[in-house]
DRENZA-246203 format. One record per residue (C-alpha): x, y, z; residue number from 1. Coordinates in Angstrom, 2 decimals, m for minus. Example, Ala and Ser with C-alpha at 12.3 -4.5 7.8 and 13.67 -1.06 7.14 Angstrom:
BEGIN
{px 12.30&py m4.50&pz 7.80&nr 1}
{px 13.67&py m1.06&pz 7.14&nr 2}
# end
This chain:
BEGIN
{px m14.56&py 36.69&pz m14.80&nr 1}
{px m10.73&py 37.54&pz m15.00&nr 2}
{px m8.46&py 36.16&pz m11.94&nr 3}
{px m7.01&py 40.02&pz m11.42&nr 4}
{px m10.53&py 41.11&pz m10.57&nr 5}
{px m10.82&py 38.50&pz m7.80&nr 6}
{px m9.93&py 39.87&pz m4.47&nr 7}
{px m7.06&py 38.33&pz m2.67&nr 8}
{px m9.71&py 36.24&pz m0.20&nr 9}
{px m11.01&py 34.54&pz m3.25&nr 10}
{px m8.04&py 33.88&pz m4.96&nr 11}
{px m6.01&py 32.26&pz m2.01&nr 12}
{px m9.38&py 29.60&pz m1.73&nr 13}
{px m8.97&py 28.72&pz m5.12&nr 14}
{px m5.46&py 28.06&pz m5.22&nr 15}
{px m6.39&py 26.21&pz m1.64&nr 16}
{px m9.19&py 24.18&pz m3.78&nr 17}
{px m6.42&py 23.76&pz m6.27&nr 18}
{px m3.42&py 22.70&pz m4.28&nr 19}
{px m6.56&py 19.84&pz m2.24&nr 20}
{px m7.33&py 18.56&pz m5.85&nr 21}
{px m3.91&py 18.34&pz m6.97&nr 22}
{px m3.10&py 16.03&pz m3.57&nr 23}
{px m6.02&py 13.96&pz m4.44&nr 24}
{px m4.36&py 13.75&pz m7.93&nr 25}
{px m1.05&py 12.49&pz m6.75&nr 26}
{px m3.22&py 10.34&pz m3.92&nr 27}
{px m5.35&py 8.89&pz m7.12&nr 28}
{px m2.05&py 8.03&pz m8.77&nr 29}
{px m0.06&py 5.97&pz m5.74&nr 30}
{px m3.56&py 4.32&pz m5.21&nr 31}
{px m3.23&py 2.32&pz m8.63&nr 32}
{px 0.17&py 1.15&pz m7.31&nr 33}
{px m1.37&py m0.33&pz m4.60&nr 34}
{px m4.13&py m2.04&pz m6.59&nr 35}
{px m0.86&py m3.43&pz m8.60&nr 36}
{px 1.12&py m4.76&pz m5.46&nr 37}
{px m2.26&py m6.68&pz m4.28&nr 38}
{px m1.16&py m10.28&pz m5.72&nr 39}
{px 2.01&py m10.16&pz m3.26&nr 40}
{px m0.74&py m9.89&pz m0.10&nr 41}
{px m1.86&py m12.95&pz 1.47&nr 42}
{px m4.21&py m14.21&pz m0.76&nr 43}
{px m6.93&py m14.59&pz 2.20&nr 44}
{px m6.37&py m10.77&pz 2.71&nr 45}
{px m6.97&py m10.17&pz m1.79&nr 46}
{px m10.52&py m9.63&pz m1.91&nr 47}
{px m10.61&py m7.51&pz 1.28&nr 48}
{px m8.18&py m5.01&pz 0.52&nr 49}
{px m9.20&py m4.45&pz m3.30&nr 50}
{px m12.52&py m3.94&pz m2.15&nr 51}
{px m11.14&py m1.27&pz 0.19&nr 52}
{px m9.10&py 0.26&pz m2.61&nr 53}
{px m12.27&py 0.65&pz m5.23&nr 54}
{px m14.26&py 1.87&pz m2.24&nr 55}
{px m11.91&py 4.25&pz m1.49&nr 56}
{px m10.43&py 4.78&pz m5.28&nr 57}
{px m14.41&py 5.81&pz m5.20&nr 58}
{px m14.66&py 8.14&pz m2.38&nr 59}
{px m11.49&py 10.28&pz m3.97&nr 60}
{px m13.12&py 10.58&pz m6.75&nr 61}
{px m16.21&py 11.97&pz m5.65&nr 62}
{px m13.93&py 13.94&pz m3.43&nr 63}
{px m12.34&py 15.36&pz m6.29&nr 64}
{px m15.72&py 16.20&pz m8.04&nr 65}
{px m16.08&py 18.69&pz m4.96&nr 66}
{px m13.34&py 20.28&pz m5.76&nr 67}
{px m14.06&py 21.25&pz m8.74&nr 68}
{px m18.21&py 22.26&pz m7.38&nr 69}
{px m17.00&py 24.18&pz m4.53&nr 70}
{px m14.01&py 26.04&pz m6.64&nr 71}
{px m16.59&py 26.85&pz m9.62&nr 72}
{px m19.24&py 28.18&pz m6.80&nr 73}
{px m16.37&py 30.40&pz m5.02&nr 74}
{px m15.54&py 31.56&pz m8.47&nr 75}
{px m19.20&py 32.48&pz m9.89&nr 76}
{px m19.87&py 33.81&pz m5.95&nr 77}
{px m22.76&py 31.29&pz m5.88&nr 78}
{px m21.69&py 30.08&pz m2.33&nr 79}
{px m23.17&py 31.65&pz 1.24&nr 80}
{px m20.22&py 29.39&pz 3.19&nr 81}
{px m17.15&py 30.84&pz 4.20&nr 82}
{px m15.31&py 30.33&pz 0.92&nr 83}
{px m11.67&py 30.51&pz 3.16&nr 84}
{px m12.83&py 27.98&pz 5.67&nr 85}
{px m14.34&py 25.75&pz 2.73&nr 86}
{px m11.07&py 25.97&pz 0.81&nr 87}
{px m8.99&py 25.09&pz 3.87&nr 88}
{px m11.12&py 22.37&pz 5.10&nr 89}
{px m10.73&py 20.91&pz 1.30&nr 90}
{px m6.83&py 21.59&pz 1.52&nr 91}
{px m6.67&py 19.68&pz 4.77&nr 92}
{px m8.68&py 17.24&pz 3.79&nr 93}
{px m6.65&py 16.22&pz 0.97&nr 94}
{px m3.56&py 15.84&pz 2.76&nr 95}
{px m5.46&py 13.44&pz 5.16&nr 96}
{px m6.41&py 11.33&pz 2.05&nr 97}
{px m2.18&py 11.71&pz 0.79&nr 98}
{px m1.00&py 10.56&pz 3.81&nr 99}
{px m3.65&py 7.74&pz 4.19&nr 100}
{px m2.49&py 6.43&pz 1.05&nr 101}
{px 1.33&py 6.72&pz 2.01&nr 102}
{px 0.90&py 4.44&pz 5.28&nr 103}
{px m1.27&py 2.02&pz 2.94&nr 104}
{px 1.90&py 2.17&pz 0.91&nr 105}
{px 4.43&py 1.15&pz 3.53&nr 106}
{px 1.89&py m1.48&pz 4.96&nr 107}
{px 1.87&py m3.04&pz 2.06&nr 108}
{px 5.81&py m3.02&pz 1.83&nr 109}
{px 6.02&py m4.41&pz 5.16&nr 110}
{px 3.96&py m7.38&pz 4.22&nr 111}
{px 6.40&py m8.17&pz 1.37&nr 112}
{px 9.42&py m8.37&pz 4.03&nr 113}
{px 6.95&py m11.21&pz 5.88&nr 114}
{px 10.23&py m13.07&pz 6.97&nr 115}
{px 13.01&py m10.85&pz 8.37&nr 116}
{px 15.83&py m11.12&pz 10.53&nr 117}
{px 18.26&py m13.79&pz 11.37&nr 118}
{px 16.92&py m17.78&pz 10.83&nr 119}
{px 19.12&py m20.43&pz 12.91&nr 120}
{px 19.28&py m22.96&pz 10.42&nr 121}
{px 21.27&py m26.43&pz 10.25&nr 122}
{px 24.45&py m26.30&pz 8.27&nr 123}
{px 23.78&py m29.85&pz 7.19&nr 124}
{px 19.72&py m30.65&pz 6.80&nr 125}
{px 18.57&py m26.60&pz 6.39&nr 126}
{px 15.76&py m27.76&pz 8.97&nr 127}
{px 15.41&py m24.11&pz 10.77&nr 128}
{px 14.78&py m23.38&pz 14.87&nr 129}
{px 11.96&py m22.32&pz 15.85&nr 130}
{px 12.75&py m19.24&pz 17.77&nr 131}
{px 13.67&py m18.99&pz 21.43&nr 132}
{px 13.29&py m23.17&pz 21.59&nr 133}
{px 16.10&py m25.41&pz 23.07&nr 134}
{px 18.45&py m26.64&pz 20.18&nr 135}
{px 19.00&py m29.34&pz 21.55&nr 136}
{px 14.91&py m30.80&pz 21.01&nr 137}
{px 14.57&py m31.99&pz 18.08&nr 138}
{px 10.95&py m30.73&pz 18.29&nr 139}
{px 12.64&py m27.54&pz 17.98&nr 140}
{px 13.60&py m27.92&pz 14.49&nr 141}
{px 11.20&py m27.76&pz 11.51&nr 142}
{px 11.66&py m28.47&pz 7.98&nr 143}
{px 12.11&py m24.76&pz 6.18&nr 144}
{px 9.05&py m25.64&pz 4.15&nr 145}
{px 6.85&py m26.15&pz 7.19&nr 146}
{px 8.36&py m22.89&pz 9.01&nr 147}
{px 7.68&py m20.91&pz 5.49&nr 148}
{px 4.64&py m22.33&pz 5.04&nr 149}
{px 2.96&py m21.72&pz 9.04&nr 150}
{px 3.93&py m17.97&pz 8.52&nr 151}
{px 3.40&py m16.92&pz 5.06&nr 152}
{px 0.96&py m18.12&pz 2.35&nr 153}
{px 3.80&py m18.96&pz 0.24&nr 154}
{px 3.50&py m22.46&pz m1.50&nr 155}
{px 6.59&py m24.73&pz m2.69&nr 156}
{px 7.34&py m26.45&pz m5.51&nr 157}
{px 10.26&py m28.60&pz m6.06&nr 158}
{px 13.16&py m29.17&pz m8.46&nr 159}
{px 16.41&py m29.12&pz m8.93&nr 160}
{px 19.20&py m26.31&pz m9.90&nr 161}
{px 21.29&py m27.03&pz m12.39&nr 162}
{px 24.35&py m28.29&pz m9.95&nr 163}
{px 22.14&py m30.84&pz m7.85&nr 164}
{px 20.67&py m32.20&pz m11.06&nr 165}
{px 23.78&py m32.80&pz m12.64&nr 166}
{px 24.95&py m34.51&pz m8.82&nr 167}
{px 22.12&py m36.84&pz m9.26&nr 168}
{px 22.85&py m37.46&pz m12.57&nr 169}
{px 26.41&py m38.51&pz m11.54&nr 170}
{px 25.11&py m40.67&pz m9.20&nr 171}
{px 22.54&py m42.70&pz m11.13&nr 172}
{px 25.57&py m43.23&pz m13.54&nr 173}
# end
């Protein structure tokens, strides 16, 4: 079957069919960066959210198989649906699973930035203020580990940089 012999109905649903499998393509692609940027998530939140990307790393492929059944049917004429409607429901379709994969994206990016804005922190200790607290309490004022620590799942380690160690060193001498 040549494409010239088509008529223009069946053309425009395959290049709808084509344009849906191409999105799901591009949508396959940005989902492996977000399997990538998993170890920066909460750890509690890991397993959750790769399952959700396999499931759904899954259901676009399966989506994409479609493609190509409904696009070989409309081109062999083996299909009693309305090939336009099909097409466009595919075509639409796709773009759902695009932009579904774009707000996964900036979720994701958001959760990096877990600490934003300004910190009140003392000059002297680094002990931060709990926001909207008196500074005056002492109460108020937690060490930045502990502040880090009750909203993130980062973990601290401790050492020294190469100007405190050699401080230390001058003292011990």
């Amino acid at each position: 079957m040549e494409w010239q012999s088509l008529d223009w109905q069946t053309r425009t649903t395959v290049m709808f069919i084509a344009c849906g499998a191409v999105i799901i393509g591009i949508s396959m692609f940005h989902l492996r960066g977000l399997v990538q940027a998993t170890p920066l998530i909460a750890e509690r939140s890991q397993r959750y959210v790769l399952r959700f990307l396999k499931m759904k790393r899954l259901l676009m492929f399966f989506f994409l198989v479609g493609y190509v059944v409904v696009a070989m049917s409309v081109l062999f004429g083996r299909t009693n649906l309305g090939m336009f409607s099909v097409s466009l429901i595919f075509l639409l379709g796709a773009v759902f699973v695009f932009l579904g994969i774009s707000l996964h994206a900036r979720i994701i990016s958001e959760i990096q930035q877990t600490i934003q804005g300004l910190l009140p922190i003392c000059l002297e200790c680094k002990r931060i203020r709990i926001p909207g607290a008196d500074s005056s309490d002492q109460a108020a004022w937690k060490e930045i580990e502990s502040y880090i620590s009750q909203r993130t799942d980062a973990r601290f380690s401790h050492g020294f940089c190469p100007q405190c160690l050699d401080k230390v060193r001058q003292r011990r001498k």
